[in-house]
C-alpha positions, 0 to 999 in steps of 0.5 A: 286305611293303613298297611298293618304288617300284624295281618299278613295277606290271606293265602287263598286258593286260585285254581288247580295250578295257581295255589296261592296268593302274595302280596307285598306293599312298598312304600314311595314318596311322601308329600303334603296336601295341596288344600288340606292340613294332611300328607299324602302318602304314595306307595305300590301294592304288587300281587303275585300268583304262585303256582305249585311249586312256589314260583310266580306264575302272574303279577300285577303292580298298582300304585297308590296313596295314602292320604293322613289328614291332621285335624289336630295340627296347629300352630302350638303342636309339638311336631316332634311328637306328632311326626313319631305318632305318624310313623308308628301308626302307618306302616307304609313310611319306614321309620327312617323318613322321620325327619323327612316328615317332620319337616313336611309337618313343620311346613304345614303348620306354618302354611297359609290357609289357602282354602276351606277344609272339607267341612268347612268347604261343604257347609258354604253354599256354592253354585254350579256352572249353569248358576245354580245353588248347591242343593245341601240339606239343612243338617250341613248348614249348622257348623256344629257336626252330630253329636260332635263326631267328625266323620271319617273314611275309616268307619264307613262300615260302621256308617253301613251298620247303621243303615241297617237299623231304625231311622234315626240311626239311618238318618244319622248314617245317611248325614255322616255319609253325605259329609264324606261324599261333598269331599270329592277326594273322598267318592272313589273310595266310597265307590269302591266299596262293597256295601255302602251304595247298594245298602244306601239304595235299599234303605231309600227304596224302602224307607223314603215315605218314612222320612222326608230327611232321610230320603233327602240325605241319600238322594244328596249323597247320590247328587254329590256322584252325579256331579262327575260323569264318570259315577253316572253308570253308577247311579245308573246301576241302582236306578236312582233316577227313576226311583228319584222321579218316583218321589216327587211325584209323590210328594207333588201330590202329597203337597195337594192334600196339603194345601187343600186342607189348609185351604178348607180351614180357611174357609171354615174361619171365614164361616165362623171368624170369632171360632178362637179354637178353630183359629188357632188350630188353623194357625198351627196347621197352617206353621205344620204345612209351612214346615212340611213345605220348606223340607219338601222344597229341599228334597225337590231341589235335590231330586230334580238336580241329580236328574239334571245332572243326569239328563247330560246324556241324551238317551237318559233324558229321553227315557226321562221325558218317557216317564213323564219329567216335563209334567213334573217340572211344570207342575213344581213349576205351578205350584212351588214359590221357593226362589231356588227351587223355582230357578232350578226348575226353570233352568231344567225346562231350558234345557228339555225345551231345545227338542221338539217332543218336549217343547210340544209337551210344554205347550200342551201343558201351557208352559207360557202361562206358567212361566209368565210371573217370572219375565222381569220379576225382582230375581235377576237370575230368575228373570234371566232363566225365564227370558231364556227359556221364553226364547227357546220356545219362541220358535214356536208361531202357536207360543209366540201369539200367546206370548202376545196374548198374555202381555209379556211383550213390554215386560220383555222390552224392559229388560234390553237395558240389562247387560246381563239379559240383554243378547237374549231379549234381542234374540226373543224380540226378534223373534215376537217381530217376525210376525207383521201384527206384532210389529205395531205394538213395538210403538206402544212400548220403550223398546225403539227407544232402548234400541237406538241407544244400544245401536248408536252406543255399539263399540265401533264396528258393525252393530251385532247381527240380532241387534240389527235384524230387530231393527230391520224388522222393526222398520217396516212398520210405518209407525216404528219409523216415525219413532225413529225419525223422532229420535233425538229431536228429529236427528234419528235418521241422520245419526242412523244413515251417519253410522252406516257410512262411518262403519260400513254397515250394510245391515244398518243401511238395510234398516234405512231401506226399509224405513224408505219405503213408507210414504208421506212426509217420512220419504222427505226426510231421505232427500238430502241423503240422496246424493250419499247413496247414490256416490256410494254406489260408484265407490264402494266395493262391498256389494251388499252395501251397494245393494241396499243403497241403490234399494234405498234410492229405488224407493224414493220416488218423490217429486221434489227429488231431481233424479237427472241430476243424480243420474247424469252428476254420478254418471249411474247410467254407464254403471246399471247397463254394465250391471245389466248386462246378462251374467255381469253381476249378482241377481240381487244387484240386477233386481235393484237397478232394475227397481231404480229405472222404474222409479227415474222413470216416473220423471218424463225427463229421466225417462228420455235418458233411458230411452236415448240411452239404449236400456230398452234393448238391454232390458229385453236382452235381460228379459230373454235371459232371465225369462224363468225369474218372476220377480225381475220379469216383474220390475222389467215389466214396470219399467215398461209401464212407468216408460209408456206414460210418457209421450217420447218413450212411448213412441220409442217403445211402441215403434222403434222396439218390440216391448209390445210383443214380450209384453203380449206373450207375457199377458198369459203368464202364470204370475197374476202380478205380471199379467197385471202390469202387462194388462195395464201397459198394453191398456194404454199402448192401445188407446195411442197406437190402432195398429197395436190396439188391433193386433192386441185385441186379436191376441186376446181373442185368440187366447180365449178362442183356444180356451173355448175350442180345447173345452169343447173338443175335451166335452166331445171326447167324454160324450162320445159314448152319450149317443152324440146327443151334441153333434146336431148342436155343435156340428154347424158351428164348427169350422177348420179354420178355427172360428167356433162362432160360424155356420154356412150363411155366417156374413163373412164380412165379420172375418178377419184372417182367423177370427172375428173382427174387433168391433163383433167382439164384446168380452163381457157380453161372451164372458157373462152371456150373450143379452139381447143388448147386444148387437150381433151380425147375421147368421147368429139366430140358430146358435142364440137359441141353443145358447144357454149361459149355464152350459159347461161348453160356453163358459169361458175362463171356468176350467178349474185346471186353469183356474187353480193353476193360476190361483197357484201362482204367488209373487213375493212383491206385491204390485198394483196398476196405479204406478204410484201405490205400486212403487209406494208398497214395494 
């Protein structure tokens, strides 16, 4: 507004000793819009308290501008005259800035437009930084302004005015208003206002059931606020949001009725098809639901994104989810079909679904389901949001499996040739191929094929981390691999391992390992890379890229490949005992040289190296230090299994080393995989060695002995009190010595130093019951007939504390006696 001089300031009362109030406005610089056909005009209010005597007591300065917008300014304007009507009608530019203004308007009449004015700006459709269209109602999108008022600043009390009258004034109010409002230059001032915000939220508190335009036009005015942080403590002070979510909800339920009403006239011409009355009333109502629909959609839109706007600060977004903002967004979700809407509400899931108590909400909501029709649907931007949010709520096992369940996983593959969508199908695909059953049914869709085109068409360089750990995961299928290998006529592992070389890439070249693991013809296919890998292990620096070479090799235990003449032409011997050597190098590194020599030593041939080599000792060395590590204990112990089939390593291990007695002490160990292979390895050092075979067997004895004793002299402890009602039993079987089998007249014959000799023993024929099959010496009889199978003291093996420590124990790789099956499933 313009400084009149006419009204000079109000002199008021301040308190006892400042009596009085002045006020003087002086004029500054003047200059032109930078968008607008206006000139800005700057200036300094300066207040000064008087005391009581007149002297200033306290004062204040604040700088400020004018804006004079020339709506009339054209190319045929008489600047003269307009530059004159300026100057007098504004106060704050002294008439000696005449020429000044002139030539400012004379620059603006000849200016290029270089953008929209306000209103034109407000009517175009624009979209928000998350991709989103501008919310405007349907009174923005009709060039002409109401009754062909253009609203203006200065009659925002007018606009006021008529809020306070019937609805269609109000409505009239609230779209002038909302003109005002989409002129961000324009909010400061609205927001400095006495009256305008609050009688704005009185009207749409009070009258939004009346009108559906009405409500939409404030929420919009309030929506045009919400864009700038800084006006969210406003709406925060009349609690426009809660009043917002109030409703829609309302008119989510008001669309039920609706559509049930149109639905039960349906029904009714389906009763009575030559009904032309109730025909055509139903197709008026059906136009009615229709209208009421689409002015509804619009009301939505701008409810919903004033509350995205909103929902930046997280503490308001709580409160949100507290009132229930979830429920509403899947229900709109369910029951809209409104393109734009269905997009905003998508993108205001994405955006809740990233915290825990909301994405639960969602699931209980089925928000899978719901979002389902939307995965590679015609709307680009729609299929982009929906594939987003899928991927959010991916980390979820429970969404995952539906995600399956519903078929969505060739619809997602479909999308991986869509630059635009492609990043985040990746990601949503890898995270679907975390589960082992899920990985299959990659060979019933297009995905393998679109993923080896995006690796081999990857600029130059390592491929990207979620590309490469899909296909990682991919390739532990045997399925997926024979795809692969198919791949451009039978050239896909070739291309695969050629990149890897070519860049470098360790994550490329661990896809490769895995695909090296499945047997059959696949493993064939490896051999003539074999001498690649096994080079690139002397060579190459990068320890990661080493690793999954010597990983690859250790997988391909086939017969036609001659791993002397790796071993001795790249001289790997000298580079696996520096690595394994304790404290030499990384576990990882350690752990697949390791698996290496297990398979080298499926070859008798290789394994004589190894034996002349002297990676026995080391292996033991490693095998004391590294005692506490299941998994290399394990692939140690292997090698010692694969070393023992062959006639000169076995006389090696069993005479010249002391491998039997680590694999003895390891029989016992808390990991079942490793008391298999130990089992197995010593199975066989029995059957070639009498002496091992007895001190074996004697091992076993005793530890099944131990269990024995320690259960009895525990059930003794706990029956102490019982009247001894055992003793008599017990008592002539016990000895210092250590043999529970025993009393007086037993024929010492059978004794060996502390136990019985091997040829009493029968392990079944304790663990399942002594039978009368069985051949048992002298001196038995009194115990046969107190023996009973089903008493607690003579069950071996059945202490549940033992028991339940081993079932405990789990190992990451998996093993199996048969050397073969064992490596193959590695």
């Amino acid at each position: 507004m313009f400084y009149d001089e006419s009204n000079p300031p109000e002199m008021m009362m301040h308190s006892e000793d400042a009596r009085y109030l002045k006020r003087k406005v002086k004029g500054g610089n003047i200059d032109v819009h930078p968008s607008e056909k206006a000139i800005i005009v700057n200036y300094e209010v300066e207040a000064t308290i008087l005391g009581e005597l007149g002297d200033p007591m306290l004062g204040e300065k604040k700088e400020s501008q004018k804006v004079i917008r020339l709506r009339s300014l054209n190319e045929k304007t008489d600047i003269s005259a307009l530059a004159r009507e300026v100057v007098e009608r504004c106060k704050l530019i002294h008439i000696s800035k005449l020429p000044e203004v002139e030539q400012l308007l004379y620059y603006l009449q000849n200016r290029k437009e270089t953008a929209k004015g306000p209103q034109e700006k407000s009517v175009k459709s624009k979209k928000s930084a998350q991709g989103l269209l501008d919310p405007a109602p349907d009174c923005l999108s009709d060039s002409n302004l109401i009754d062909n008022e253009i609203p203006s600043v200065n009659n925002i009390d007018d606009y006021v005015e008529l809020l306070y009258e019937d609805v269609p004034s109000k409505i009239k109010a609230s779209a002038l208003l909302l003109r005002l409002t989409r002129n961000p230059d324009n909010l400061e001032e609205l927001n400095h206002h006495a009256t305008v915000l609050g009688a704005l939220t009185r009207v749409l508190r009070e009258d939004w059931r009346k009108s559906v335009e009405l409500s939409t036009n404030i929420m919009y005015i309030f929506f045009c606020f919400s864009a700038y942080t800084q006006f969210h403590s406003v709406i925060a002070h009349h609690k426009i949001g809660a009043l917002c979510m109030t409703i829609a909800e309302h008119e989510l339920a008001r669309h039920n009725s609706w559509r049930e009403d149109v639905e039960k006239r349906k029904q009714e011409i389906a009763n009575q098809p030559d009904n032309d009355q109730m025909i055509k009333d139903y197709e008026k109502a059906n136009k009615k639901y229709q209208g009421l629909v689409r002015k509804q959609d619009q009301l939505l839109r701008v409810a919903f994104y004033l509350l995205l706007n909103l929902a930046e600060d997280t503490r308001v977004e709580a409160k949100m989810k507290n009132k229930g903002i979830v429920g509403l967004l899947v229900k709109a979700l369910e029951t809209r079909r409104n393109p734009d809407l269905i997009l905003l509400v998508i993108s205001f899931l994405k955006k809740l679904s990233i915290f825990l108590e909301n994405k639960n909400e969602m699931t209980n909501q089925d928000i899978v389901a719901k979002v389902a029709p939307y995965v590679a649907c015609d709307n680009s931007e729609l299929s982009s949001l929906a594939v987003r949010l899928l991927l959010n709520l991916s980390f979820d096992k429970n969404l995952r499996h539906k995600m399956i369940d519903l078929g969505l996983l060739p619809r997602i593959t479909s999308l991986l040739g869509d630059e635009c969508n492609q990043a985040a199908t990746v990601c949503l695909l890898y995270h679907l191929s975390v589960e082992d059953k899920v990985r299959s049914l990659f060979s019933y869709t297009d995905c393998i094929p679109q993923l080896l085109d995006i690796v081999f068409n990857f600029p130059a360089g390592p491929v990207s981390i979620e590309v490469a750990a899909l296909c990682i995961n991919i390739a532990t299928n045997k399925r997926n691999t024979q795809i692969i290998c198919e791949w451009g006529d039978g050239k896909g592992i070739k291309f695969l391992v050629r990149r890897a070389f070519k860049f470098k890439d360790p994550l490329i070249l661990k896809m490769i390992r895995n695909m090296s693991q499945h047997a059959g013809p696949i493993k064939s296919l490896f051999i003539e890379h074999a001498g690649a890998f096994a080079k690139a292990i002397k060579i190459e620096k990068d320890e990661d890229f080493v690793v999954e070479c010597l990983g690859t090799l250790g997988n391909l235990n086939h017969p036609n490949l001659n791993y002397e003449a790796i071993l001795e032409r790249y001289d790997l011997m000298a580079f696996i005992q520096r690595i394994l050597k304790p404290n030499q190098a990384e576990d990882d590194l350690v752990l697949e040289c390791i698996v290496l020599l297990g398979t080298v030593a499926l070859d008798g041939n290789c394994a004589a190296m190894l034996s002349k080599s002297g990676i026995i000792q080391v292996l033991i060395d490693l095998l004391n230090a590294k005692q506490e590590d299941d998994e290399l204990v394990l692939q140690i112990a292997y090698v010692f299994y694969q070393m023992i089939w062959h006639e000169e390593t076995r006389n090696v291990i069993v005479s010249k080393t002391q491998v039997p007695a680590y694999l003895i002490d390891l029989m016992h160990d808390r990991n079942t995989e490793i008391r298999k292979v130990c089992d197995n390895t010593l199975d066989i050092i029995m059957e070639y060695d009498v002496e091992w075979a007895k001190r074996i067997q004697l091992e076993k004895f005793r530890w099944h002995n131990s269990q024995w004793i320690d259960m009895v002299e525990s059930q003794q402890q706990n029956d102490v009190d019982d009247d001894d009602i055992y003793d008599d039993v017990l008592t002539p079987y016990l000895r210092d010595d250590g043999l529970l089998l025993y009393e007086p007249n037993f024929d010492e014959d059978v004794l060996m130093e502390n136990g019985l000799k091997p040829e009493f023993i029968d392990e079944e024929a304790l663990r399942n019951g002594l039978g009368p099959a069985h051949e048992f010496p002298p001196g038995y009889e009194p115990y046969m007939q107190e023996f009973n199978p089903s008493d607690p003291r003579f069950l071996m093996h059945s202490d549940p504390d033992v028991n339940s420590y081993y079932n405990s124990q789990t190992f990451a790789r998996p093993s199996s006696p048969d050397f073969i099956q064992y490596h193959d499933g590695y």
